[in-house]
N, C-alpha and C positions, 0 to 999 in steps of 0.2 A: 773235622769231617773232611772227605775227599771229595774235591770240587769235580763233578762229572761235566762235560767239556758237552756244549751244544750243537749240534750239526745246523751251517746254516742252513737258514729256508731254502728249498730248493727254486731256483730263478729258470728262464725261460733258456730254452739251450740259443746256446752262440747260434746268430743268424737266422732264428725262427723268428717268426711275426709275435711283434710286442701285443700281449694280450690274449694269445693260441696258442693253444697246442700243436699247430698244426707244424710239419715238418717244413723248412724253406722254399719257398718257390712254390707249394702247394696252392695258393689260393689263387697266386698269379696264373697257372697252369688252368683252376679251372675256369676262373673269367674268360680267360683265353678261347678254350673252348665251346662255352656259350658266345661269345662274339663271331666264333669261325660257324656255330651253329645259323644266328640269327644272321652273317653273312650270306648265308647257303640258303634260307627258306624264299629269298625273289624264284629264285631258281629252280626249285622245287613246286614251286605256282606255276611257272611256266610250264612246267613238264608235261602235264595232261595238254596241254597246248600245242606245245614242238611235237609231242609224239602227232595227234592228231592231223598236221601240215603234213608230217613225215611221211604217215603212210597214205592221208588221201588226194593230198597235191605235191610231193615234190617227187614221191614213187612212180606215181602214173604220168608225173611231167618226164622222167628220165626215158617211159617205157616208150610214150608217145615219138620220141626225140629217136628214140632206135626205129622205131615201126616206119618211122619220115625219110628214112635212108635204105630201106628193104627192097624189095623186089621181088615178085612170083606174082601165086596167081592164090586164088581160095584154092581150087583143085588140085592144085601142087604144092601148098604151101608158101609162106613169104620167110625168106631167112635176110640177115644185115650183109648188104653187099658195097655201103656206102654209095651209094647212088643218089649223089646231091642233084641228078637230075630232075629229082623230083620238085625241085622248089622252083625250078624255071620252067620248069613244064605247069607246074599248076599257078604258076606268076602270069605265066605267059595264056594260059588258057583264060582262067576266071582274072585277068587284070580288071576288066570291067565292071564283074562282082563287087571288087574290091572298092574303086573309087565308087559306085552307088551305093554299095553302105556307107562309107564315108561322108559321100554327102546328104544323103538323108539323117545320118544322123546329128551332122554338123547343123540341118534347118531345123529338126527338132529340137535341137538343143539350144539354138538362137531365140525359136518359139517359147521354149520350157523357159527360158530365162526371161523375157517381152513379158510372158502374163504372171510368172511365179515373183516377182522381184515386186509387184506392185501389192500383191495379193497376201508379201510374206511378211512388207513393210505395214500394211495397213492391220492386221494380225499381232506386231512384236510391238507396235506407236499408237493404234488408235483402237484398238477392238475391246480393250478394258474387261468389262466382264463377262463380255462375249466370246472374250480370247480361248476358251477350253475348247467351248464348242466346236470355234471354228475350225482350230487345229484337229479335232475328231473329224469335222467335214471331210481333213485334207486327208487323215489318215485312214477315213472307210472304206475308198477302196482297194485298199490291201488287204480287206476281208472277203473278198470277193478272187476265184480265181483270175489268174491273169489271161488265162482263154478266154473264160466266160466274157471278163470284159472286152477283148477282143473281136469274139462273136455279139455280141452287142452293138457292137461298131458298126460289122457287116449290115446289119440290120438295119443301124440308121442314115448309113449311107447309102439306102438301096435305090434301085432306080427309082422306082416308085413313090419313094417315102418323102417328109414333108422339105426333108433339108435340101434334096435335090430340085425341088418344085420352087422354093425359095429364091436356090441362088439361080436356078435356072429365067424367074422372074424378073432379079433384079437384074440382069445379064452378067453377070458376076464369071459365068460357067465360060464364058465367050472370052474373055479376060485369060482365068486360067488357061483358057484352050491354047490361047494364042501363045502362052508362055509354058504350052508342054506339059502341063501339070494335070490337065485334064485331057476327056476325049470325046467324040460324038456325044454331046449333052449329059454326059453321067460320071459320076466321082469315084464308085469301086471300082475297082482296078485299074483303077492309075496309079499315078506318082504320089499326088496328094492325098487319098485315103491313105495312103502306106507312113505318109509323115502326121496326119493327122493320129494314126494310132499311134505311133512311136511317140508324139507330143502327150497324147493323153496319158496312157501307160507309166510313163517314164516324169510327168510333170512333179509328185510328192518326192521323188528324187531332189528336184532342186528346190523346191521350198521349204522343205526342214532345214537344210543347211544355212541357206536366207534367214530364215527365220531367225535359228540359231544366232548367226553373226548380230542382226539388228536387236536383236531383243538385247545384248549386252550391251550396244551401243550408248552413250553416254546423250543424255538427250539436252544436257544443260549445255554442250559445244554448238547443237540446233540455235538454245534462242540468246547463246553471244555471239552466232554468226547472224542472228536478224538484229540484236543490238550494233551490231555495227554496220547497219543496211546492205548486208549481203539481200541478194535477190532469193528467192525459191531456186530458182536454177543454178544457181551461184553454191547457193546452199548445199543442193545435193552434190553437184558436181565436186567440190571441193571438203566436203565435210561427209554427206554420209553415204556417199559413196566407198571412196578408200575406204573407210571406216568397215563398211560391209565386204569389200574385197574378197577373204579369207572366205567368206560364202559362198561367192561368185566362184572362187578359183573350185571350192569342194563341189558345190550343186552345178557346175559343168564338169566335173569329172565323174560323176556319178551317176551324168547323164548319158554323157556321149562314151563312157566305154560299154556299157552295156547295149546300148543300141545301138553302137555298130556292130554287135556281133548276132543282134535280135533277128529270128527267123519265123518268127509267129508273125507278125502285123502283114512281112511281104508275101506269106503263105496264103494269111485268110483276106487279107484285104488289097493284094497287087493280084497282077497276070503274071504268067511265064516274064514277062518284060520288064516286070520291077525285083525280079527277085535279086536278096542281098546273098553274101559269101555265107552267112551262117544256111541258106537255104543250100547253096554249092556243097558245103561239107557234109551238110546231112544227107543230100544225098549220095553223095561219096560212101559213105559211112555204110548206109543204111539200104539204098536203093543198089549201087555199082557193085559196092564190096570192094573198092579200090582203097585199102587203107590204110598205102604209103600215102599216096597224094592227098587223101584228107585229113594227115596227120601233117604233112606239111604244109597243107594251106591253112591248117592249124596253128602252125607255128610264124607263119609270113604274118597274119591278123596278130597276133601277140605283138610279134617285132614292131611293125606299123604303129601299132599304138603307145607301143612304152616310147618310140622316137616320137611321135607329136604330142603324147603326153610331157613328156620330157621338156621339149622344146616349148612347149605352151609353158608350165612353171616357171621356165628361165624366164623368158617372156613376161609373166604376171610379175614377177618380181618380188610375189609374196613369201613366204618362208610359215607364217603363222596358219594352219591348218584346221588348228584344233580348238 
């Protein structure tokens, strides 16, 4: 008989993947491209994001920046003629503006910090299972408009009302007076109603971030700084203080950039004499119609605050934010 001759088994072609069918390089290619996919999806999350900054802050930042350099009038139109006159004309008019927001919002934020720091420690270390509630206390009135509570204020600051009767009692009012903060025996429309609002308003700013930092706080470094006879003072100073920093640095910036730019508190609860720069630009804006100058006194408040913001971080020396 005629030996019929067997064809080997067919074997995987030279340089294919041991085990596949698949052609060379074929599997490598598509890991590849599911790695360049799941490379791409952070980015793809951000997008609804970047577009969002794009068109409602970095568009009207550029437009403002043009309107800051303009010139005319409403009746004739304002076209860009580069006229950086405008930032020393309106430096040089509302300079005033400028440092009394500044410092109102510098005392309310000193204040915001005095009553939020003890109120946000005692909440994150001792409030136990009171702790929900309280932080709803902190948080209810931002269910409330911010007007509303503002007109609220007027209210209780009025001539008439019991708070003025009080301090005017204990002479309290005589004190302030002397220090400029009040005026002929009453509190609205002064100095002090305008930081008393910007204090209350602007207070749950700085106690959530407080809070935040103490509530992580390690509380076992508290009783090995009393195991080695540290003092209460000693204690905080050196131990949970730093430790809380990162709050301090967030709940004063969260304070004081918003109210310096606040124009409610000095509208309902100052005179013509306390008003701050966001009062100047709105009426720039709003009342003049001048609005190159209140697009650059627009842009002067920005600057101002990224330099003292600025210089305050270097300053704290914190880096940890978050």
């Amino acid at each position: 008989m005629t030996a019929v001759a067997t064809p080997p088994p067919a074997g995987p072609a030279p340089g294919a993947a041991p085990g596949t069918g698949q052609e060379p390089g074929t599997a490598d290619s598509a890991g590849g491209g599911r790695r360049s996919r799941r490379g791409l999806t952070p980015y793809w999350l951000l997008l609804p994001a970047g577009l969002w900054l794009a068109v409602f802050f970095v568009a009207p930042l550029f437009y403002q920046a043009s309107t800051s350099v303009q010139s005319g009038s409403l009746e004739e139109g304002f076209r860009v003629t580069w006229q950086f006159s405008n930032y020393t004309d309106a430096l040089g008019t509302y300079g005033e503006h400028f440092l009394r927001s500044f410092g109102y919002a510098a005392v309310a934020t000193a204040l915001c910090l005095l009553i939020g720091y003890p109120l946000a420690y005692m909440i994150a270390v001792r409030a136990g299972r009171w702790r929900n509630l309280l932080l709803v206390l902190v948080i209810a009135p931002f269910f409330t408009s911010f007007l509303i509570r503002t007109l609220a204020w007027k209210t209780i600051l009025s001539d008439g009302g019991p708070v003025v009767a009080v301090l005017s009692s204990l002479h309290i009012l005589d004190v302030t007076g002397w220090l400029g903060l009040t005026g002929d025996d009453r509190v609205l429309a002064t100095p002090l109603a305008v930081v008393c609002g910007l204090t209350y308003n602007f207070l749950p700013f700085m106690i959530l971030p407080l809070y935040s930092s103490l509530e992580r706080m390690d509380t076992s470094l508290l009783e090995a700084a009393r195991d080695l006879y540290a003092t209460p003072s000693t204690t905080f100073r050196k131990v949970t203080f730093p430790l809380s920093l990162p709050g301090v640095v967030a709940g004063t910036l969260l304070t004081f950039i918003p109210a310096s730019g606040d124009y409610i508190n000095a509208q309902l609860l100052g005179s013509p004499n306390e008003q701050m720069v966001g009062n100047a630009i709105q009426k720039q804006f709003l009342n003049v119609l001048d609005y190159p100058t209140a697009a650059a006194m627009s842009f002067i408040l920005m600057a101002l605050i990224l330099i003292m913001v600025s210089g305050y971080l270097r300053k704290a020396g914190t880096e940890e934010l978050v």
